[in-house]
N, CA, C and O atoms as CSV, one atom per row, in Angstrom:
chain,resi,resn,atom,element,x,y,z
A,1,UNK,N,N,-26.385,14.825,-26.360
A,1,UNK,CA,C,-27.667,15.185,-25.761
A,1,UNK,C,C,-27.468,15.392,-24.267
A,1,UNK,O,O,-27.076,14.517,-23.496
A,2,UNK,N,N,-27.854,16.937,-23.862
A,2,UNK,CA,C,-27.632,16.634,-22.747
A,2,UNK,C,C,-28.644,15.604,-21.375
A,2,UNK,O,O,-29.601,14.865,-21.602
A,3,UNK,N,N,-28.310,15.765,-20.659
A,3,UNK,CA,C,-29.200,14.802,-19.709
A,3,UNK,C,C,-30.430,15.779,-19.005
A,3,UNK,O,O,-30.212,16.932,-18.631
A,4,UNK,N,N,-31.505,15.226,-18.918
A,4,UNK,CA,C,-32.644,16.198,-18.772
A,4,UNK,C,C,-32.929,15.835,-17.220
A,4,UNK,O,O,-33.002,16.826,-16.493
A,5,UNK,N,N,-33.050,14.962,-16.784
A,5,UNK,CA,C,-33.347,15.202,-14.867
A,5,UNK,C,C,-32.373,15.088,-14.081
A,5,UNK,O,O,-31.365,14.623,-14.613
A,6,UNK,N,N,-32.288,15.367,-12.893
A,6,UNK,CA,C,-31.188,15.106,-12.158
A,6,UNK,C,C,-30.404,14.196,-11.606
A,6,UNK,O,O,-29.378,14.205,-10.927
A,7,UNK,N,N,-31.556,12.932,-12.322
A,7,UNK,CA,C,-30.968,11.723,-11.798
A,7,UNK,C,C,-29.972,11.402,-13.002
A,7,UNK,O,O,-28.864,10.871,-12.925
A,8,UNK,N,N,-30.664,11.870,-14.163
A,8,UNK,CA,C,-29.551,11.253,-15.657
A,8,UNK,C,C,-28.041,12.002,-15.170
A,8,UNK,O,O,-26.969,11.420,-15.333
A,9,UNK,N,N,-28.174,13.709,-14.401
A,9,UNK,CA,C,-27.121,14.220,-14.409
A,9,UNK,C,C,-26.168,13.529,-13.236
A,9,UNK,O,O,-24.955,13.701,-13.107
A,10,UNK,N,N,-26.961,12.774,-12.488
A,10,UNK,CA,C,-25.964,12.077,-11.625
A,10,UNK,C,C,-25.521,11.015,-11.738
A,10,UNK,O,O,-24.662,10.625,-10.947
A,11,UNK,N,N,-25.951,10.276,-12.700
A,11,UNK,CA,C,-25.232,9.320,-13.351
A,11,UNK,C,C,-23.986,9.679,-14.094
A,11,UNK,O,O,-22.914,9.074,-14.114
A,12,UNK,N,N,-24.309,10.700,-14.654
A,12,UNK,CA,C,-23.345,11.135,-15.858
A,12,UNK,C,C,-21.987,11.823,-14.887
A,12,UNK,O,O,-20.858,11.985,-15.350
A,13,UNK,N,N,-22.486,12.246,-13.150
A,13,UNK,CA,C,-21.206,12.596,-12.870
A,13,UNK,C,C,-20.633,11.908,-11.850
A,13,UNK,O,O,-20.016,12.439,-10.928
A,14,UNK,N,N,-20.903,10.185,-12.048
A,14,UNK,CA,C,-20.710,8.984,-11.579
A,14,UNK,C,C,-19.772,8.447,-12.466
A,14,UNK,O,O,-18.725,7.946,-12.056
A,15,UNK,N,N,-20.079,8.515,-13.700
A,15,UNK,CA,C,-19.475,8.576,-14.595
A,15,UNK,C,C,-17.762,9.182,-14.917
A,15,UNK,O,O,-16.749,8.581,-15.275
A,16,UNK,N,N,-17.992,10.437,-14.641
A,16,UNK,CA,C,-17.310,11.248,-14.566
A,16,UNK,C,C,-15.769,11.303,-13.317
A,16,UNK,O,O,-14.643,11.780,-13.451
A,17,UNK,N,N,-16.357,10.665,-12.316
A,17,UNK,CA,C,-15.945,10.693,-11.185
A,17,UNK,C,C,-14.526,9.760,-11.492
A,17,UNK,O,O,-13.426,10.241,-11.221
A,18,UNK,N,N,-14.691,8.022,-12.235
A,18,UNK,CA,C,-14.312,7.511,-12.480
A,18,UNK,C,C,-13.517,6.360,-11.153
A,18,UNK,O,O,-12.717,5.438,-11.313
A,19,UNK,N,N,-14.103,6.868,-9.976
A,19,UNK,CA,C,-13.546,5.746,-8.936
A,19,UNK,C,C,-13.967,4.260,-8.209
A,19,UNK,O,O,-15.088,4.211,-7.703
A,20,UNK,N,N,-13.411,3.483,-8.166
A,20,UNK,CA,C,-13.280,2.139,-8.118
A,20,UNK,C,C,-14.190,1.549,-7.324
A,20,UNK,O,O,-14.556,0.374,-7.368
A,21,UNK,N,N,-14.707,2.799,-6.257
A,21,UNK,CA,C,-15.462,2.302,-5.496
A,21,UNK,C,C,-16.533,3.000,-5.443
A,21,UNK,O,O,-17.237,2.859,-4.444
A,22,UNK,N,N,-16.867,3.749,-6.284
A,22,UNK,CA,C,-18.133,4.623,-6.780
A,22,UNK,C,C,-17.943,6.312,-6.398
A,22,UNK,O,O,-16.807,6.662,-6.078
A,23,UNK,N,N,-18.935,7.258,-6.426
A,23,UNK,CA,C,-18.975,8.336,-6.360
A,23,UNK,C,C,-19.383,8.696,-5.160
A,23,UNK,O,O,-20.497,8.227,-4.927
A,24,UNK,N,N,-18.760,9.616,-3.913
A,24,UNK,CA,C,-19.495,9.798,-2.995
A,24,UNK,C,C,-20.201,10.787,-2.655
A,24,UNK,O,O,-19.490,11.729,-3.005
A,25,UNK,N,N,-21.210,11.260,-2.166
A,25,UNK,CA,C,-22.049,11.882,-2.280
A,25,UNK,C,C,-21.717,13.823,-2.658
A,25,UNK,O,O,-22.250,14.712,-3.321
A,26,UNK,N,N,-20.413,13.643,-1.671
A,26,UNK,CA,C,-19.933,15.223,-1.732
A,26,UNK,C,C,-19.342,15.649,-3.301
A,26,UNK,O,O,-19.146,16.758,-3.796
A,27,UNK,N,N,-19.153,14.289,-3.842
A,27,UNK,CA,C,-18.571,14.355,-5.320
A,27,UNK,C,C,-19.855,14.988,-6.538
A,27,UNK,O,O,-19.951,15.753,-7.497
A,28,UNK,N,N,-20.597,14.141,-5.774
A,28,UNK,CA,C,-21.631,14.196,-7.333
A,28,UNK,C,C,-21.925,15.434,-7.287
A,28,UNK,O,O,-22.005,16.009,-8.373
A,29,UNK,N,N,-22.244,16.443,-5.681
A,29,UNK,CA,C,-22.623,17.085,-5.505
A,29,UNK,C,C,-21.947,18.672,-6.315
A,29,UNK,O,O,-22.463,19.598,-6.941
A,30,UNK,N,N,-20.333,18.267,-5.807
A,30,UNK,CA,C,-19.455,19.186,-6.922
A,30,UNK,C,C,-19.596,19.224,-7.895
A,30,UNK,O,O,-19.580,20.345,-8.404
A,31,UNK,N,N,-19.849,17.897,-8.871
A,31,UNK,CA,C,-19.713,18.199,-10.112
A,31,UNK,C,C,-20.849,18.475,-10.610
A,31,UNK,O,O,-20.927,19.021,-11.711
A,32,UNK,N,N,-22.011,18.122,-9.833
A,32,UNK,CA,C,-23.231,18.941,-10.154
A,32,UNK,C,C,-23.270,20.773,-10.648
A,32,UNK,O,O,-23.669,21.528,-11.534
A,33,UNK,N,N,-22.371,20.737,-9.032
A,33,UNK,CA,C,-22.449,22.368,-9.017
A,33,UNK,C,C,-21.817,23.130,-10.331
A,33,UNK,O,O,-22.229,24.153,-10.878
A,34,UNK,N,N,-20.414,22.110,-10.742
A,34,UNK,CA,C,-19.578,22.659,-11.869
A,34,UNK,C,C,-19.949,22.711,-13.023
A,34,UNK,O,O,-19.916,23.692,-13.767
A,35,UNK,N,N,-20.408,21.433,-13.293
A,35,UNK,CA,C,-21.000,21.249,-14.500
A,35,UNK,C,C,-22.115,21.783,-15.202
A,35,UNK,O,O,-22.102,22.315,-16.312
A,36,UNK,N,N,-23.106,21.585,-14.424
A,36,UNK,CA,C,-24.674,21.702,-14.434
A,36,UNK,C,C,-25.134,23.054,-13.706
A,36,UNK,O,O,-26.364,23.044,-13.765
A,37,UNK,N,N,-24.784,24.000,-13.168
A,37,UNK,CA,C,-24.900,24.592,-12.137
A,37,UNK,C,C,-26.359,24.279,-11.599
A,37,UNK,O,O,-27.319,24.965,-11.952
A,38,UNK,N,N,-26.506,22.914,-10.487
A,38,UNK,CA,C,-27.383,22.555,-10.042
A,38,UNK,C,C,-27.202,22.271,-8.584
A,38,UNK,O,O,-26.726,21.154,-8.384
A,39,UNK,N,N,-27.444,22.963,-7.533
A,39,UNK,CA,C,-27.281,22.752,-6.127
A,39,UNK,C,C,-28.997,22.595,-5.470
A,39,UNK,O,O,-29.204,23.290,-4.475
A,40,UNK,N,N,-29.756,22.049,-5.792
A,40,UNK,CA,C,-30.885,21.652,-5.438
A,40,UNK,C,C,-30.441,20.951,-4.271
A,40,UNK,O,O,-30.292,19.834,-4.768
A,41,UNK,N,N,-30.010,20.780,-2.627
A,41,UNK,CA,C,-29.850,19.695,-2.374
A,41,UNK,C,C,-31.010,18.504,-1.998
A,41,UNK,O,O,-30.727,17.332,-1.749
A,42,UNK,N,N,-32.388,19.084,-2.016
A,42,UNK,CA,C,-33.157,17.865,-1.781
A,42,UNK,C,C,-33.839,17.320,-3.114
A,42,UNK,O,O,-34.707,16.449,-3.167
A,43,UNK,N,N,-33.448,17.793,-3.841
A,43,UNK,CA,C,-34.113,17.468,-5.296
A,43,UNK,C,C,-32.624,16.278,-5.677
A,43,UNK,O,O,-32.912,15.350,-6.432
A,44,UNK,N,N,-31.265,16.336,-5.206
A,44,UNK,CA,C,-30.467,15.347,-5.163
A,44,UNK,C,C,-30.895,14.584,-4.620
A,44,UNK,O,O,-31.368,13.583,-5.160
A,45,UNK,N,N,-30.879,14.799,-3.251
A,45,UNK,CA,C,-30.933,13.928,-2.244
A,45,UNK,C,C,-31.858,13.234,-2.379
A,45,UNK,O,O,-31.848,12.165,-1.770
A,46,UNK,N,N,-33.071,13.596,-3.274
A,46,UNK,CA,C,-34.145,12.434,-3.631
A,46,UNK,C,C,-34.218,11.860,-4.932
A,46,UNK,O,O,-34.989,10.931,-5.170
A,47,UNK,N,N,-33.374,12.415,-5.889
A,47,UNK,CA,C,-32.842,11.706,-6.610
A,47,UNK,C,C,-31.557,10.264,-6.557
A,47,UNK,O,O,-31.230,9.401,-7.371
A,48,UNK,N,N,-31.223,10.533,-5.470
A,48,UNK,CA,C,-30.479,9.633,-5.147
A,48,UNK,C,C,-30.987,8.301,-4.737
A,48,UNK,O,O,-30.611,7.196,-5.126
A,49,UNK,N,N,-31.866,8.590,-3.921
A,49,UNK,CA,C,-32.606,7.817,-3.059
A,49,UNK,C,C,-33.373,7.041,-4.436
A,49,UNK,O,O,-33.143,5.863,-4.707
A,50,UNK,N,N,-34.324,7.919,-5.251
A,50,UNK,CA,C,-35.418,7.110,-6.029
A,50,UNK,C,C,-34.285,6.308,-6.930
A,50,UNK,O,O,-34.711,5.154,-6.898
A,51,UNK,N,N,-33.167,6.298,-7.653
A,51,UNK,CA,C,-31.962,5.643,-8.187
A,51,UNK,C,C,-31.792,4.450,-7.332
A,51,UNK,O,O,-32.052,3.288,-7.646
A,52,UNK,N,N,-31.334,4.874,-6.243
A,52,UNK,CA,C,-31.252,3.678,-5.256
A,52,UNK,C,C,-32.572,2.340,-5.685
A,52,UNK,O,O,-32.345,1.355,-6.387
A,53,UNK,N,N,-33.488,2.577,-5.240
A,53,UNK,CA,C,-35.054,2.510,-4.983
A,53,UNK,C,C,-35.155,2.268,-6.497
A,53,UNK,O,O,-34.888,1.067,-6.477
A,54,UNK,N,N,-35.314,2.499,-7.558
A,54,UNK,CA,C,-35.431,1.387,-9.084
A,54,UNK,C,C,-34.589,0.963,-9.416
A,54,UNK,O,O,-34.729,0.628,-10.592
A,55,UNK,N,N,-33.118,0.612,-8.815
A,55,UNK,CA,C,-31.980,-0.190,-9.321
A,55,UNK,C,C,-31.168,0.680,-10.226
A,55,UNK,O,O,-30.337,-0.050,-10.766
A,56,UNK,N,N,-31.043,1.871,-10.618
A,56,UNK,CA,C,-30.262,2.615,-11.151
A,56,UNK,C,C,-28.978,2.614,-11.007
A,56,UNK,O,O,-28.050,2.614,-11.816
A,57,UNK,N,N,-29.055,2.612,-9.561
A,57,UNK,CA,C,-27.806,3.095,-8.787
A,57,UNK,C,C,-27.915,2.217,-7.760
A,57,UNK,O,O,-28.993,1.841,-7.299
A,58,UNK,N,N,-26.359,1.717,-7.212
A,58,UNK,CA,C,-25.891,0.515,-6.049
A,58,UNK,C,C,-25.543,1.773,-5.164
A,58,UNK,O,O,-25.204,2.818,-5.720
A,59,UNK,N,N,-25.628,1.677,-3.745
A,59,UNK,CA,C,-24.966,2.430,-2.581
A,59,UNK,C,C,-24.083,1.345,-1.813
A,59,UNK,O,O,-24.463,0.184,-1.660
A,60,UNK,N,N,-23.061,1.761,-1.419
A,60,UNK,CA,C,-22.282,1.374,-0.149
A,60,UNK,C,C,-21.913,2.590,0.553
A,60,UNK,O,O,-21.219,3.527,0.158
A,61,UNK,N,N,-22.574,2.386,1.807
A,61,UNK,CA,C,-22.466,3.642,2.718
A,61,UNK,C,C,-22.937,4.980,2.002
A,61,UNK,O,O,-24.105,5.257,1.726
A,62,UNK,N,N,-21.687,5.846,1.723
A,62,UNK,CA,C,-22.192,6.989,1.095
A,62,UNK,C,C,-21.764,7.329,-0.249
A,62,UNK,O,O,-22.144,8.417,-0.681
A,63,UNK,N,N,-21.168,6.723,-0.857
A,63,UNK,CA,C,-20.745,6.366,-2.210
A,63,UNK,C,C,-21.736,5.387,-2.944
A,63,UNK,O,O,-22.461,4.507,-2.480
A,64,UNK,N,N,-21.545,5.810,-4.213
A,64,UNK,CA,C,-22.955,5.778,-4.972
A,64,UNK,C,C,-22.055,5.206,-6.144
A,64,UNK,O,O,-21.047,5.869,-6.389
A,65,UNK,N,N,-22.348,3.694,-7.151
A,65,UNK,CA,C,-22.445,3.520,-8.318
A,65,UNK,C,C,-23.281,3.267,-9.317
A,65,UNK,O,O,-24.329,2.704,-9.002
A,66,UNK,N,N,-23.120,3.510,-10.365
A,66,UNK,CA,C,-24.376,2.919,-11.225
A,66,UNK,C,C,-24.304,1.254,-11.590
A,66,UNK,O,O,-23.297,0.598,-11.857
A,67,UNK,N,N,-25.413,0.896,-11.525
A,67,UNK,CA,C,-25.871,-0.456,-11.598
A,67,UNK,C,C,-25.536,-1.143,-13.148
A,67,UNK,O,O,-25.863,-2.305,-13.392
């Protein structure tokens, strides 16, 4: 199934990313573009944030994991 908002798709390329210390922002953003062809950047950028903001997603600095 694929993932229907942009926050499921940024999980999924958090996922994807597979690094130790999470995904950083320029990452998700690529594999957005590759995968999904989705370059919205404020429809990310506030997807990121609302993830942040219900516990979805942990930040350190600019790298992003899921919770």
């Amino acid at each position: 199934m694929a993932p229907k908002t942009v926050l499921d798709k940024i999980v999924v390329a958090i996922r994807a990313v597979q690094d130790c210390k999470g995904a950083s922002r320029q990452a998700v953003v690529k594999y957005l573009k590759a995968e999904f062809a989705c370059d919205n950047a404020t429809a990310i950028k506030s997807a990121l944030k609302k993830g942040v903001a219900t516990g979805k997603l942990t930040q350190q600095g600019q790298s992003f994991r899921v919770a």
